[in-house]
ChimeraX commands (.cxc) that place a marker at each C-alpha (Angstrom):
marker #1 position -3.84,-11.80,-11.30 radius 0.5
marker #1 position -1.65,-12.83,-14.37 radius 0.5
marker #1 position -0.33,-10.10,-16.55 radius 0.5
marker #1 position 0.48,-10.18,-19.54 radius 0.5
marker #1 position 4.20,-8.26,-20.63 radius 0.5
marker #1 position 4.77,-9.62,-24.02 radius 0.5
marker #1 position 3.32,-5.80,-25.43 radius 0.5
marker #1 position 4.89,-3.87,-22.74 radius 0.5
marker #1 position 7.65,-1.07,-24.00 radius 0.5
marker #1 position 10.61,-0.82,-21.63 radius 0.5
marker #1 position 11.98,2.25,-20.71 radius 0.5
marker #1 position 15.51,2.66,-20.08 radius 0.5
marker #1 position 16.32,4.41,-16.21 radius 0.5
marker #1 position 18.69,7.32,-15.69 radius 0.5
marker #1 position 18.55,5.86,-11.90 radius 0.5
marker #1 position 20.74,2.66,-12.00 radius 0.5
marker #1 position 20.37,0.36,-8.44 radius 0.5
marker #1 position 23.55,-0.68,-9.35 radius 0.5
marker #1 position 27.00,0.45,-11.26 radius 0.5
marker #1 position 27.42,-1.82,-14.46 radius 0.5
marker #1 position 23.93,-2.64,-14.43 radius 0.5
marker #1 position 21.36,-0.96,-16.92 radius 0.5
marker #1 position 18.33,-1.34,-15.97 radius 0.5
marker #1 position 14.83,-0.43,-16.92 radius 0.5
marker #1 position 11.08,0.18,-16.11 radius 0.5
marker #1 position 7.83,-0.21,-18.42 radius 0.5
marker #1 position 6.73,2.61,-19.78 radius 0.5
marker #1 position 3.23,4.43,-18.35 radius 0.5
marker #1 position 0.36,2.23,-18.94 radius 0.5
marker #1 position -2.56,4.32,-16.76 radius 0.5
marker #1 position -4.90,1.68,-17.43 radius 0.5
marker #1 position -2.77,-0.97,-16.58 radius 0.5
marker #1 position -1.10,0.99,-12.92 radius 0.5
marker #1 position -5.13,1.74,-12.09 radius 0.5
marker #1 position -5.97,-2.20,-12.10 radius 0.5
marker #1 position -2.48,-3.24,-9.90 radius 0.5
marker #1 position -3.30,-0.11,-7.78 radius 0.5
marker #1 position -6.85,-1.31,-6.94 radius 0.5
marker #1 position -7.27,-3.26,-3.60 radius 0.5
marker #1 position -7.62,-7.16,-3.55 radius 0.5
marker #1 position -11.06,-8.33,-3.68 radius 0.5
marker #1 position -11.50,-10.99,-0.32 radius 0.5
marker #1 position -13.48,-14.24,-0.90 radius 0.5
marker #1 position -16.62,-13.55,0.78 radius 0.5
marker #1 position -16.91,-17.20,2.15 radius 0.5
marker #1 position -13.16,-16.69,3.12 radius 0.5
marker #1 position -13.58,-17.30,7.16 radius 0.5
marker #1 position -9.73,-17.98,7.93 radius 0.5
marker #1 position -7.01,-17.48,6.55 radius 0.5
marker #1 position -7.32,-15.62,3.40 radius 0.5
marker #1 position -4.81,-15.73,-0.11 radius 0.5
marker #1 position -3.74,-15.26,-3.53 radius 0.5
marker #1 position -0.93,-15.54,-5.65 radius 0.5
marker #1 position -0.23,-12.51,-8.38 radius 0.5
marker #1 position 2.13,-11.60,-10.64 radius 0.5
marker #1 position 4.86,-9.25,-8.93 radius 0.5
marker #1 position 7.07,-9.31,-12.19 radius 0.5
marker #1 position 5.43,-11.14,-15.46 radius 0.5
marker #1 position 7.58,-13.36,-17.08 radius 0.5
marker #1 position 10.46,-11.22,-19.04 radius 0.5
marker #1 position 13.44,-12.57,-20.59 radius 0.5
marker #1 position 16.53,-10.19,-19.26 radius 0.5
marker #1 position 19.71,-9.60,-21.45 radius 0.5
marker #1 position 23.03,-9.93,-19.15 radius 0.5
marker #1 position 24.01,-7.47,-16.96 radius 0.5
marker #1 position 20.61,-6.27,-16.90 radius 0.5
marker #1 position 17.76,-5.68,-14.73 radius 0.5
marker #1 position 13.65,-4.85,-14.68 radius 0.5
marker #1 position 11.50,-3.51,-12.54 radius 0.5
marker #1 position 7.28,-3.52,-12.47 radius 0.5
marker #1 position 4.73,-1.36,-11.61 radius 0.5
marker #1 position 3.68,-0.92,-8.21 radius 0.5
marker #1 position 1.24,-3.44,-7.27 radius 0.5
marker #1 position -1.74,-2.74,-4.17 radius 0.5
marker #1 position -1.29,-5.99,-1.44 radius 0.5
marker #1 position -3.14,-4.35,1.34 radius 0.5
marker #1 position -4.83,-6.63,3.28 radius 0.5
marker #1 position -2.34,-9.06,3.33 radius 0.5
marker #1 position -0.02,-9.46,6.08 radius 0.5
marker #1 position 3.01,-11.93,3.94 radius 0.5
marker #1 position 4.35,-12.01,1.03 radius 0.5
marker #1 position 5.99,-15.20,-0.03 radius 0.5
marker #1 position 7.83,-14.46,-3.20 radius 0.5
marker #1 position 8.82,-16.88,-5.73 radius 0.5
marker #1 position 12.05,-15.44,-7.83 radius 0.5
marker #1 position 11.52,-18.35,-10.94 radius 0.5
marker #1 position 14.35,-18.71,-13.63 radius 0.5
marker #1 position 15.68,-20.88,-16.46 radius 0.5
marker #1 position 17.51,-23.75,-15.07 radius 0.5
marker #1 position 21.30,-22.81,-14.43 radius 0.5
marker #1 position 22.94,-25.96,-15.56 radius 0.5
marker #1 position 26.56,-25.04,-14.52 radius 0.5
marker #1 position 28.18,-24.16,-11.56 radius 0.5
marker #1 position 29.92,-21.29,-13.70 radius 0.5
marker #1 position 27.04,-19.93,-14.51 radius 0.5
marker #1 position 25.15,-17.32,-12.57 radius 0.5
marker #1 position 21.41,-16.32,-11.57 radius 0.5
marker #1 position 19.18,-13.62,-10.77 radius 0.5
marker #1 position 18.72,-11.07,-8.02 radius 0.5
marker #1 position 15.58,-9.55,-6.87 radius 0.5
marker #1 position 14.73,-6.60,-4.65 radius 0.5
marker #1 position 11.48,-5.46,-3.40 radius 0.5
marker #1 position 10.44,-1.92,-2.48 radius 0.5
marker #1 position 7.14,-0.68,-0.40 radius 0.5
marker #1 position 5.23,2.17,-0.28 radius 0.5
marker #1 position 2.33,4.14,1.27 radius 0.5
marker #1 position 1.72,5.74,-2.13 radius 0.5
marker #1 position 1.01,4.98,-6.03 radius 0.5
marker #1 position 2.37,6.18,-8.68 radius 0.5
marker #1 position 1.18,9.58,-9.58 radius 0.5
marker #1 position 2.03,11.26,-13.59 radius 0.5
marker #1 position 4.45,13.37,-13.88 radius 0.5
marker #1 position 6.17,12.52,-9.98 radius 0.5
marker #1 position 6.24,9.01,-10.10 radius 0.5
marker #1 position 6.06,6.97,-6.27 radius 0.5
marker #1 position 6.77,9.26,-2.90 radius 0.5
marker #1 position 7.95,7.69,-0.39 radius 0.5
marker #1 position 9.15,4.33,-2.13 radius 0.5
marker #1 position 11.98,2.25,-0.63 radius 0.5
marker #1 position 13.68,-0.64,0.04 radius 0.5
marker #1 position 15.51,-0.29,3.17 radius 0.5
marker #1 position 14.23,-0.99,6.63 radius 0.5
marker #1 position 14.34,-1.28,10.71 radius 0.5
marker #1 position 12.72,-3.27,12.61 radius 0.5
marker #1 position 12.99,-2.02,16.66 radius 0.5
marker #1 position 10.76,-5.44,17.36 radius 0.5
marker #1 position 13.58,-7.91,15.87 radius 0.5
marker #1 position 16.70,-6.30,15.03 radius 0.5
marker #1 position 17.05,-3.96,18.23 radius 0.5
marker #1 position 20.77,-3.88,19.66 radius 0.5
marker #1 position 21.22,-1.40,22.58 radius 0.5
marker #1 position 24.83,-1.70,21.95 radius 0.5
marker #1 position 24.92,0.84,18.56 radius 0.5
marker #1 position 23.60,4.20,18.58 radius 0.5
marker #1 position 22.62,4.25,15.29 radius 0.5
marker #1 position 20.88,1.01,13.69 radius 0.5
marker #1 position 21.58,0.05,10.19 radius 0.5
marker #1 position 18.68,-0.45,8.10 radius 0.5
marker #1 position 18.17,-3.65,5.65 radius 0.5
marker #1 position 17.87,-4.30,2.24 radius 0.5
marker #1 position 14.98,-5.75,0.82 radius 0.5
marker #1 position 16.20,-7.87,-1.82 radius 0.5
marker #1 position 18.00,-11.20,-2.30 radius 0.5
marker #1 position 20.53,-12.75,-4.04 radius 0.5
marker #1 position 20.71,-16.35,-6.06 radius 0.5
marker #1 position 23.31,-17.57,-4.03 radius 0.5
marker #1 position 23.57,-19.44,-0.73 radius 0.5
marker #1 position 24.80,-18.46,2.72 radius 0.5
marker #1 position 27.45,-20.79,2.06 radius 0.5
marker #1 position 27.90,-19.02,-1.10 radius 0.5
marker #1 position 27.04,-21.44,-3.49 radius 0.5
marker #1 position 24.02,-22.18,-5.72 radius 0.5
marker #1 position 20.93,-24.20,-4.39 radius 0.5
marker #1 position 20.44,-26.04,-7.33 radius 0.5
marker #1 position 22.06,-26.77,-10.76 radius 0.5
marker #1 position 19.90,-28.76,-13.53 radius 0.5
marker #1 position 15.76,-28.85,-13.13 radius 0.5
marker #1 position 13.05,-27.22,-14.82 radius 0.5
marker #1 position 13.80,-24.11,-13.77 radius 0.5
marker #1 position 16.09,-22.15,-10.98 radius 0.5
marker #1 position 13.58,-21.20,-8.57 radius 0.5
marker #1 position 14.61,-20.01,-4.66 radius 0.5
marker #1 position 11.42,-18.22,-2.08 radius 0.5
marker #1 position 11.83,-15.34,0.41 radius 0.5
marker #1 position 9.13,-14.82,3.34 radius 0.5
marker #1 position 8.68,-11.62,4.30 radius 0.5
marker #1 position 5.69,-9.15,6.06 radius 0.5
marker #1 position 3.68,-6.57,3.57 radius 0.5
marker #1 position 5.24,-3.21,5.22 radius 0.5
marker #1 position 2.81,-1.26,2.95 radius 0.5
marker #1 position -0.05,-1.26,0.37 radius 0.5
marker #1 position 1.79,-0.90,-2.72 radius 0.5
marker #1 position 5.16,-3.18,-3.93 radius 0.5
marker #1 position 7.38,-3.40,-6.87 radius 0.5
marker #1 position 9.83,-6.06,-7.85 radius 0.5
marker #1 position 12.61,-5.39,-9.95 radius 0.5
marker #1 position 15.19,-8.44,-11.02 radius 0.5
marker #1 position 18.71,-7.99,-12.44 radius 0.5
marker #1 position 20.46,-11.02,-14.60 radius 0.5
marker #1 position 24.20,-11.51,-12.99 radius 0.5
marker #1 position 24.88,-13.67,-16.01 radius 0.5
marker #1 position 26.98,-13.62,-18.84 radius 0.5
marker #1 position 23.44,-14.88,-20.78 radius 0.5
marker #1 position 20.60,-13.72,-21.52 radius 0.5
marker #1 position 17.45,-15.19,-18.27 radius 0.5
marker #1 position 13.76,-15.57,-18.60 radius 0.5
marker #1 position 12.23,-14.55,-15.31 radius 0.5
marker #1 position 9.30,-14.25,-13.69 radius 0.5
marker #1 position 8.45,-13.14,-9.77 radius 0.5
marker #1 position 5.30,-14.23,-8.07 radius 0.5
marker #1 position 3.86,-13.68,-4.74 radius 0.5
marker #1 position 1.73,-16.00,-2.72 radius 0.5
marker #1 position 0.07,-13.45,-0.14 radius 0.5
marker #1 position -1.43,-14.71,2.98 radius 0.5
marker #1 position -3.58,-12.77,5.39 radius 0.5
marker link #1:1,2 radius 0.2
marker link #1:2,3 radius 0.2
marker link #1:3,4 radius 0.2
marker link #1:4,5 radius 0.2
marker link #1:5,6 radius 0.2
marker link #1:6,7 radius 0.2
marker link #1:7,8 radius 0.2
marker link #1:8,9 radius 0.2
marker link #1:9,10 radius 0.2
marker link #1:10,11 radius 0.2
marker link #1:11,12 radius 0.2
marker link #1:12,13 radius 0.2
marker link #1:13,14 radius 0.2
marker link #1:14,15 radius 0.2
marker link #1:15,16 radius 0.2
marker link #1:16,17 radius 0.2
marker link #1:17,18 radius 0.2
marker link #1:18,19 radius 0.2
marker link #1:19,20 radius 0.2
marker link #1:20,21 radius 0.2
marker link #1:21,22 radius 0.2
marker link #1:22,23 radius 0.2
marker link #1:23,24 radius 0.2
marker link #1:24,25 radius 0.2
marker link #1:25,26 radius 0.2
marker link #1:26,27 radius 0.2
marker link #1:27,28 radius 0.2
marker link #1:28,29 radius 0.2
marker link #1:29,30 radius 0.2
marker link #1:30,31 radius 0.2
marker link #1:31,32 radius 0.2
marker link #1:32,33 radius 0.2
marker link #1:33,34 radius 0.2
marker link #1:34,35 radius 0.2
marker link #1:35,36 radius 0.2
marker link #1:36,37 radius 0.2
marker link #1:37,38 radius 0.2
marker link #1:38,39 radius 0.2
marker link #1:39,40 radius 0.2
marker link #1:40,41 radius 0.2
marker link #1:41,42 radius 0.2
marker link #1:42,43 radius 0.2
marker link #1:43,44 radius 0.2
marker link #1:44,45 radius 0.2
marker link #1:45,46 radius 0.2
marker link #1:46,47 radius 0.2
marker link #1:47,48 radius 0.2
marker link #1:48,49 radius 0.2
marker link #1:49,50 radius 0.2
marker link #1:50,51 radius 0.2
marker link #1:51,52 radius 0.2
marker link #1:52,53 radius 0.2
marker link #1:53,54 radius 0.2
marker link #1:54,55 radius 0.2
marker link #1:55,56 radius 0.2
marker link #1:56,57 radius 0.2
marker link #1:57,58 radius 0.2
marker link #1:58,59 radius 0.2
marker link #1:59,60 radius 0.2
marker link #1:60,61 radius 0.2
marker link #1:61,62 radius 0.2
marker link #1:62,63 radius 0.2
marker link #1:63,64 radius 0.2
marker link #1:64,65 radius 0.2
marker link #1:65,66 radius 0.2
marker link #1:66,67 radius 0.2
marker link #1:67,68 radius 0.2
marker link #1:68,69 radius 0.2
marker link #1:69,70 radius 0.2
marker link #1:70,71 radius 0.2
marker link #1:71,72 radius 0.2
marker link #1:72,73 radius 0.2
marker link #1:73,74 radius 0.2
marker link #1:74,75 radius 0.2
marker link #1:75,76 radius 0.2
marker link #1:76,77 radius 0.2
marker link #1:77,78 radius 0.2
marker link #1:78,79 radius 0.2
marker link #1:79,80 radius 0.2
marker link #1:80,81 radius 0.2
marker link #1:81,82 radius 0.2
marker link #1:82,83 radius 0.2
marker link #1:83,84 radius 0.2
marker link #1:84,85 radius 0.2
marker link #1:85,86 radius 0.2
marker link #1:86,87 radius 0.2
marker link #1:87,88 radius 0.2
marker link #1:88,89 radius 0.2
marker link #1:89,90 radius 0.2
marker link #1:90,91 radius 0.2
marker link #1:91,92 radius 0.2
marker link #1:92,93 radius 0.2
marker link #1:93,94 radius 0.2
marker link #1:94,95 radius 0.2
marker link #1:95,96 radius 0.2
marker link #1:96,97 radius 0.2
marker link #1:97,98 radius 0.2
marker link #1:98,99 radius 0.2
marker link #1:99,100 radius 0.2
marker link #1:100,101 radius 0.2
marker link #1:101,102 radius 0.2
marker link #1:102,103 radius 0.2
marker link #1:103,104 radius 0.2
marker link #1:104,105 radius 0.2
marker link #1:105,106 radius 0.2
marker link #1:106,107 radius 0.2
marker link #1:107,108 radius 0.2
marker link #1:108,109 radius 0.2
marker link #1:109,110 radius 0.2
marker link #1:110,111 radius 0.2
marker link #1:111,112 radius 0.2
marker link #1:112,113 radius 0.2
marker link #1:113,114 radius 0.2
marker link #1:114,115 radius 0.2
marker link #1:115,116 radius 0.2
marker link #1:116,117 radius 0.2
marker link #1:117,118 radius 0.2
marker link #1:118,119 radius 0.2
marker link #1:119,120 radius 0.2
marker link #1:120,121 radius 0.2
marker link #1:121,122 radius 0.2
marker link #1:122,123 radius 0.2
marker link #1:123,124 radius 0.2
marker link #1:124,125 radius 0.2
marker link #1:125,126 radius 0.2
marker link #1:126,127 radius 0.2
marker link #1:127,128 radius 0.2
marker link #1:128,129 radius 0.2
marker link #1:129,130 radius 0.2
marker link #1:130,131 radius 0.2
marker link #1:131,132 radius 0.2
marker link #1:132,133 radius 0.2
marker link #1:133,134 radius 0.2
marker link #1:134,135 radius 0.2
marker link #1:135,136 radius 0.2
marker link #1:136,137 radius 0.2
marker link #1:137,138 radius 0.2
marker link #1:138,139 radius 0.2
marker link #1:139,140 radius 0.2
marker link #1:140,141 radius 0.2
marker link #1:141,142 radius 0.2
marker link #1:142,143 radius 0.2
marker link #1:143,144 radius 0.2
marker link #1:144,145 radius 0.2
marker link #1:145,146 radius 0.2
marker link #1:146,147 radius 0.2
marker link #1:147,148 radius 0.2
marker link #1:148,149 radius 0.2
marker link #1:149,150 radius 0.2
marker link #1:150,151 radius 0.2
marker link #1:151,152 radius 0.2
marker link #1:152,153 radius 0.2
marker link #1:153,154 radius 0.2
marker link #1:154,155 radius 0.2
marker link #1:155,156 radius 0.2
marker link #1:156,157 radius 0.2
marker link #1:157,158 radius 0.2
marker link #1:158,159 radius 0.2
marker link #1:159,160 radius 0.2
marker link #1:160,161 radius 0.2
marker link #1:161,162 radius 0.2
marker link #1:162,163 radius 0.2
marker link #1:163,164 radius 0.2
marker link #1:164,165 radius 0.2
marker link #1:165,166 radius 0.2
marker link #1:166,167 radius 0.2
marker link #1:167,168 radius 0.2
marker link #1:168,169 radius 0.2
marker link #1:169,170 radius 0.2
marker link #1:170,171 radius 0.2
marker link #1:171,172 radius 0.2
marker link #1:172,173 radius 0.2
marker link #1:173,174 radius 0.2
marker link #1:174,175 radius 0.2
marker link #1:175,176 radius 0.2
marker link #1:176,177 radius 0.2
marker link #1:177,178 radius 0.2
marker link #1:178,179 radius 0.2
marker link #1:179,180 radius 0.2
marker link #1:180,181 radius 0.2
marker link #1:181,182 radius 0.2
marker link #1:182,183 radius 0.2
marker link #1:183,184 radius 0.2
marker link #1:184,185 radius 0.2
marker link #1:185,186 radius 0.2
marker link #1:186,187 radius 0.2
marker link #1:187,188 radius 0.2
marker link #1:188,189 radius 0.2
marker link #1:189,190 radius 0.2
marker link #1:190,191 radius 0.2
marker link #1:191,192 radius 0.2
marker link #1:192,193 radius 0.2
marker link #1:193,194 radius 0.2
marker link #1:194,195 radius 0.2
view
């Protein structure tokens, strides 16, 4: 599903992820929230496994130090999400990228509340169980443009592009990206959602 953002009117948040960060949301568009809150249609002849790739984040350009978010987007039915965080080409090791984050929920967007029960933090007993601490410390949802090593995957190219695999742990999702550069970034987050 390709959206277009070029006419959308961003809305600067009182609720910063992050401290030095401003960041922003697009303002209400009900006709636009009821398509992305609609279910995904299955191919009919689809007999295995089933996909689609959509637009979790249209392509925005982000001004440094800055960070968007999307509406929330209906991926039930799918059981992965394999998200594509795609950027203009770093083409120094000085410079810097962008991060992403994802958050889930069980419910859209409703006037005049916005989402209940949105977040970005999770535990998973099945993986991350360790009898050893009484209290388990949930995970962020969200990546950064660096390495584990700490450095950056790839300088020069078309673009700056990195992926992150990860289950659908509800029907809606919103991406939000934030620029850690001195420069303004165009970015753009897609999803690739398998059943």
């Amino acid at each position: 599903m390709a959206t277009r953002i070029s006419k959308t009117a961003w809305v600067k948040s009182n609720d910063q992820p992050e401290p030095g960060i401003d960041f922003y949301n697009p303002k209400a568009d009900r006709a636009l929230m009821e398509k992305l809150a609609l279910p995904s249609i299955f191919d009919t002849k689809c007999q295995k496994v089933c996909s689609k790739t959509i637009d979790l984040l249209p392509q925005t350009t982000l001004d440094p130090a800055t960070g968007k978010g999307w509406h929330m987007v209906n991926v039930d039915g799918f059981r992965y999400l394999n998200v594509y965080v795609i950027a203009d080409s770093i083409n120094s090791s000085a410079r810097r990228g962008c991060d992403f984050k994802l958050s889930f929920s069980v419910n859209d967007f409703v006037y005049g509340t916005g989402v209940v029960g949105e977040t970005s933090y999770f535990f998973n007993f099945e993986d991350y169980y360790n009898t050893a601490e009484n209290y388990k410390r949930l995970v962020n949802i969200g990546s950064t443009y660096t390495t584990t090593g700490g450095g950056l995957t790839q300088i020069g190219g078309v673009d700056y592009t990195y992926l992150v695999r990860i289950p659908v742990m509800g029907p809606y999702v919103r991406a939000t990206a934030m620029n850690r550069d001195s420069i303004k970034r165009t970015v753009s987050i897609k999803a690739y959602l398998t059943t």
